[in-house]
N, C-alpha and C positions, 0 to 999 in steps of 0.2 A: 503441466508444462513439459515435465519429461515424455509424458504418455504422446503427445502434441508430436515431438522429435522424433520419438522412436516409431511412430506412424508414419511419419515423413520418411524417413530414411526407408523405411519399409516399400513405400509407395514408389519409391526412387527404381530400387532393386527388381520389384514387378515390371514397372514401365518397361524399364532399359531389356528385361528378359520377355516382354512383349516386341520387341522391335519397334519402341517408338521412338520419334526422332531424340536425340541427345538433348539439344535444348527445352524440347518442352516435357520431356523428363524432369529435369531441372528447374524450369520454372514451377509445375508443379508440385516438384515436393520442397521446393526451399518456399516459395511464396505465403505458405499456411503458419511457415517459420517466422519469415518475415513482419506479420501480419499481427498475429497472434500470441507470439510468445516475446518480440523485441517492438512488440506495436509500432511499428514502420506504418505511413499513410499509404493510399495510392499514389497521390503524387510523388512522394518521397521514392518507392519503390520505377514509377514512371520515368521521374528525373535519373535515376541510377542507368536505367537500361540506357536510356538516349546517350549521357555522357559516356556511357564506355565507348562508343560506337563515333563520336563525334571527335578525337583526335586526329589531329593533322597526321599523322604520320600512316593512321591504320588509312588514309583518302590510296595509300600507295599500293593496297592490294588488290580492288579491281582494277585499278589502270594499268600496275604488271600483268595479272589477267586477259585485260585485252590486249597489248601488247602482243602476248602470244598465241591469242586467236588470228591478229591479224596476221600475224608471221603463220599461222598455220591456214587462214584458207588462203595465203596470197600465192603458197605452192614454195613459201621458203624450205619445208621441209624435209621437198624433194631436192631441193638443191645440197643442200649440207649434205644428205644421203648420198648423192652421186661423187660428192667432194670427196668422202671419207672413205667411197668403196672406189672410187679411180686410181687413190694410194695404198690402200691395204687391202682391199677387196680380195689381190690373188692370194694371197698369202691362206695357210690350212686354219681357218677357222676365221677367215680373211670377211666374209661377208656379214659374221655376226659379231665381229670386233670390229667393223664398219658401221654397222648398228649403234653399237657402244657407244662407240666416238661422236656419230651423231646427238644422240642422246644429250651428250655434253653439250654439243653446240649448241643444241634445240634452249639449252639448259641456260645457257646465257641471253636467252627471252623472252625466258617463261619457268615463273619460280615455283611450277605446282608439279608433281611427279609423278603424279594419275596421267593431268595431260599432257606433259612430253613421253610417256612411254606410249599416249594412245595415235598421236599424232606421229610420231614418230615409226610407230607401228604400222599405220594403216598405211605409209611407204613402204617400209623394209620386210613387212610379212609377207607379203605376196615375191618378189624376189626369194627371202628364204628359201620358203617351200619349193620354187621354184627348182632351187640349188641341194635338194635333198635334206635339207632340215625340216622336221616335222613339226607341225603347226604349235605343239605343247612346247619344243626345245622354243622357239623364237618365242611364244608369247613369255616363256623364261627367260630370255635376252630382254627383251624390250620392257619386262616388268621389273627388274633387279635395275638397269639399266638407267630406269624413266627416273629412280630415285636419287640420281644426281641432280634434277633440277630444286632437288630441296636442297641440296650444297650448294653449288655454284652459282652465283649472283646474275640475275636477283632473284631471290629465294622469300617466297611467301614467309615461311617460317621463321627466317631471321629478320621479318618485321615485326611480327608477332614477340620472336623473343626479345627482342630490341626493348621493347613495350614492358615486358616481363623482367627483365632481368635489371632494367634503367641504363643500359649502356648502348653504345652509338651504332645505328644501324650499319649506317656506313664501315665502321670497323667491323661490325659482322659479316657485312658483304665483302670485303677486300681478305679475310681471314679464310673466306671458306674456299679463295681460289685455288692455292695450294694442297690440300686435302681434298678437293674435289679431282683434281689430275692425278692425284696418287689412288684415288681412287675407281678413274675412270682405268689406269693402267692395268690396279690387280684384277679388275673383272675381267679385261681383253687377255691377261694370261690365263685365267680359267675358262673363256672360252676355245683359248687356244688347246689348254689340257682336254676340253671336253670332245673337241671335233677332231684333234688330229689322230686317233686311231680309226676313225670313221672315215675320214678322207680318206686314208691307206686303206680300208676295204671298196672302196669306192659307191657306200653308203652317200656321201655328201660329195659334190663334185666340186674343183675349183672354178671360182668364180675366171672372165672372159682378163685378158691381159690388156690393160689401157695403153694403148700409144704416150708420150710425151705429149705430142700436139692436143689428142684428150683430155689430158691432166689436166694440161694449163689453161684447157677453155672450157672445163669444169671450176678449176678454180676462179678464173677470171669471174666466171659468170654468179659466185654466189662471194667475192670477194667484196661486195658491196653491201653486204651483213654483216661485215664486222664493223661498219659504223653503230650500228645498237652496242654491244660491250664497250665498244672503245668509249661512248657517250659515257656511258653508266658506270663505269671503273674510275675514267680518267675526271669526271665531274666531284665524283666522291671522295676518290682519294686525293685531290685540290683542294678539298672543301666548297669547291665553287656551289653548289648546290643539295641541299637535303632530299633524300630518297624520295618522296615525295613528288617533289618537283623535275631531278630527274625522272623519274617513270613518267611525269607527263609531257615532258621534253621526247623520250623514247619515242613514245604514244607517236607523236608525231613525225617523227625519222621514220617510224615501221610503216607509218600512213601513206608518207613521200615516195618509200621505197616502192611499199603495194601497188599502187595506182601508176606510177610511173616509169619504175624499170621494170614488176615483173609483169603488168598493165593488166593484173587482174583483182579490184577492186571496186568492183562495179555496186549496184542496188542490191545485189542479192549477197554477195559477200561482206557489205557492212550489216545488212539486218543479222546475217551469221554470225560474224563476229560480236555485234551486241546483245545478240540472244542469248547465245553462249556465256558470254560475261557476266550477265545478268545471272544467269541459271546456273551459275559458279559462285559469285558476288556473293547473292542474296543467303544462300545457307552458313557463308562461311559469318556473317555479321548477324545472323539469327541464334549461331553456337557462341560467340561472343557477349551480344544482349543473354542469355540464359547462364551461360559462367560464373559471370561478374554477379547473378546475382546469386547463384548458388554458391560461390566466394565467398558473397557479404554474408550469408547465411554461415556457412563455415567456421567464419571469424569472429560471430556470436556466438558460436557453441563454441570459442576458443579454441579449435583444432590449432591454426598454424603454431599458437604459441604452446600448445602440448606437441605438437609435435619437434620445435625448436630445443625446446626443453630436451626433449629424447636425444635429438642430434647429439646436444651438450653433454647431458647425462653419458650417454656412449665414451667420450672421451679418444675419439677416433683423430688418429693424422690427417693430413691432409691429402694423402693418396688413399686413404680408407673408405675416408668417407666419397671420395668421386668413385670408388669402386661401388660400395654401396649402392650409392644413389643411381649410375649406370644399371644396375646389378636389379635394384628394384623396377625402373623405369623399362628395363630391358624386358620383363615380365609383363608388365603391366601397357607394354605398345601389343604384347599379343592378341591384348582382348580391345584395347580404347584406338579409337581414331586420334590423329596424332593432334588435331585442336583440342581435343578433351585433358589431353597428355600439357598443351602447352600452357592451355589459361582453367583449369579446373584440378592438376595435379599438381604441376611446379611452383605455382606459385605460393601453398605454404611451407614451402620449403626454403622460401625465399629468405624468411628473417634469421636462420641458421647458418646463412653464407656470412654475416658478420661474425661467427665464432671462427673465421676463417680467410682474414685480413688480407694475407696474400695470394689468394686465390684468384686469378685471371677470369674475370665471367667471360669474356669475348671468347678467351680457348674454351671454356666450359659450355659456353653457349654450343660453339662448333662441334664438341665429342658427345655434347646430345641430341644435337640434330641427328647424328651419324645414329645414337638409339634410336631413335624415333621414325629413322630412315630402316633399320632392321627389323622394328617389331610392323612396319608397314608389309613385310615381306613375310611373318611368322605367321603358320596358323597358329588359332582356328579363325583369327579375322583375316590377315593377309591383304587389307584392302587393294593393295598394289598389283598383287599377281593376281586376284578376281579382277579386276579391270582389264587387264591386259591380255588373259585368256579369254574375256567375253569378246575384247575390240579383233583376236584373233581367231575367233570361234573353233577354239580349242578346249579341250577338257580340262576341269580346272584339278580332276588327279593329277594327272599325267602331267601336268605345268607345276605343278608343287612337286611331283617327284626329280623334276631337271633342273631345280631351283638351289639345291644346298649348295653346291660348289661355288654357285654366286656370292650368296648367301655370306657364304666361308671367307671369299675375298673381300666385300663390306669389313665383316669380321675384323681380317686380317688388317685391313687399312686404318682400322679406328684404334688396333691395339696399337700398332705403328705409332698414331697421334700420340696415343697414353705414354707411349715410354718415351719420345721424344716430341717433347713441346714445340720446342724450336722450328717446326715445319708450320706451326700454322702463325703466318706473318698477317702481319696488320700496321 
């Protein structure tokens, strides 16, 4: 039996240092677990996969998915961009804190952070460089950047943890608005620190002065996207509707909008938008189906409850142990994709939050996305800025060299949450 385990685990470790996919890592070496040592049948192990995948609530992560395809080939993305750089544009570091801001925007429809820094990129990188930023500093912007759409609602991740933790999505979405603007601001200061000596060499030029009458028929023209937030905030925080059903509510506002005001939504744009979805969709409920079963594995070889134990054993406060746990998780997003992070690490850590009664999950949920939004950015994985440097066909040194002051600001924003609660409202 033990020999059974300790080959599994074994097998786990090669997989994952072969590069194969995380899921069927997982499947493979907990299933011979499964199987053999807790004698689980096929069906038994069959029915597991399918119910994990078959909650109402997880129906809300392709349809935010597509939500922001559609927002992205319907050419919403150019819009927001023009919006953000008509008002801050001239300013010294004005076009890549126009970036920033977009970012956000993009961020309220579409909860994935790969694709608002790629869609949001394949606008604003070409103006960069244009404006004397090099291709590594912007794909640095747009990757540090992109990692607000895993904050600010609706946020893939805080349906996932919603799932994980048993607390209300909805309050995770309305909690992370706050902290996503405090956090969209310290990046735009550190963009500011990083270009304004290069402006005064006249390395980076300022961006073109917008008229008033500009502004306002910039705005005007993408002021009919704030119907998507306003659906998704003001439904949630009423309670009128579960995440779910807003997002397929959404679905079809962004439909409306595509096809009719910005009238490009045609046969080749929905197959885009569905493909995409689809080829989004499918891995993220493939690493789910493989978790839950390397989970149930887990929890036959009694990890979470030794690990719980440990918690208790420790004898740690309540600010210790979120340091801690931040502390380890912060390590451990360097190396893991943040789904492995969501439903294969945190969750045996889950039954140790009862040694720990007062503890806010909705705030805890928010100051871990904010790890998981950092260790997306740290080598030697970095998923975040390899994306961003491939969508900007820049070198992925030279983007991870222009990266820490970003970095830094994340940082600095989540330390901000930790010592003051009080900012992330719900």
């Amino acid at each position: 039996m033990n020999l059974i385990i300790a080959s599994c685990i074994v097998l786990l470790f090669i997989l994952l240092a072969l590069g194969i996919p995380f899921y069927v890592a997982f499947l493979a070496s907990s299933m011979p677990i499964l199987f053999w040592v807790a004698g689980q049948g096929p069906l038994s192990l069959a029915s597991l996969g399918t119910n994990s995948i078959q909650g109402f609530t997880l129906i809300a992560i392709p349809l935010f998915i597509l939500l922001g395809n559609i927002m992205a080939v319907s050419g919403a993305t150019t819009s927001l961009f023009e919006v953000a750089r008509a008002f801050i544009g001239r300013l010294p570091g004005g076009l890549g804190m126009a970036t920033i801001v977009a970012c956000a925007m993009f961020g309220t429809m579409c909860g994935s952070g790969v694709a608002t820094a790629l869609a949001i990129g394949s606008i604003a990188v070409p103006e960069l460089v244009k404006n004397g930023y090099s291709r590594e500093s912007a794909a640095a912007i747009c990757g540090c950047a992109g990692g607000l759409g895993m904050i600010i609602p609706p946020s893939i991740a805080f349906v996932i943890l919603g799932d994980v933790l048993s607390v209300s999505v909805g309050d995770l979405f309305i909690a992370g608005i706050v902290p996503g603007v405090i956090c969209t601001a310290f990046l735009c200061v550190a963009c500011y620190i990083l270009v304004r000596s290069k402006v005064r060499r006249g390395e980076i030029k300022l961006d073109r002065v917008y008229s008033w009458r500009e502004k306002r028929k910039t705005l005007v023209a993408a002021l009919p996207l704030v119907a998507i937030p306003v659906v998704i905030l003001y439904t949630l925080w009423r309670g009128v509707a579960t995440p779910t059903e807003v997002a397929g509510v959404s679905c079809v506002v962004a439909t409306l909008l595509a096809r009719f005001y910005f009238h490009k939504f045609g046969r080749k744009e929905i197959q885009t938008a569905f493909s995409d979805t689809v080829q989004s969709a499918a891995p993220v409920f493939c690493i789910i189906v493989g978790s839950v079963t390397f989970g149930r594995a887990l929890a036959y070889m009694f990890i979470p409850q030794k690990l719980g134990a440990l918690a208790g054993s420790m004898g740690l406060g309540l600010n210790a142990f979120k340091l801690v746990i931040f502390g380890i998780f912060g390590i451990l997003g360097m190396f893991l994709d943040g789904f492995i992070l969501w439903l294969v690490c945190l969750p045996p850590l889950v039954p140790s939050f009862a040694l720990y009664p007062t503890m806010d999950l909705v705030y805890f949920g928010v100051l871990f996305q904010f790890m998981v939004m950092l260790g997306a950015l740290t080598p030697p994985t970095a998923i975040q800025l390899y994306s961003a440097a491939t969508g900007a066909k820049a070198e992925i040194a030279g983007t991870l060299r222009e990266s820490p002051l970003y970095m830094l600001a994340i940082a600095m924003s989540t330390l901000l949450l930790l010592f003051v609660p009080a900012l992330v409202i719900y």
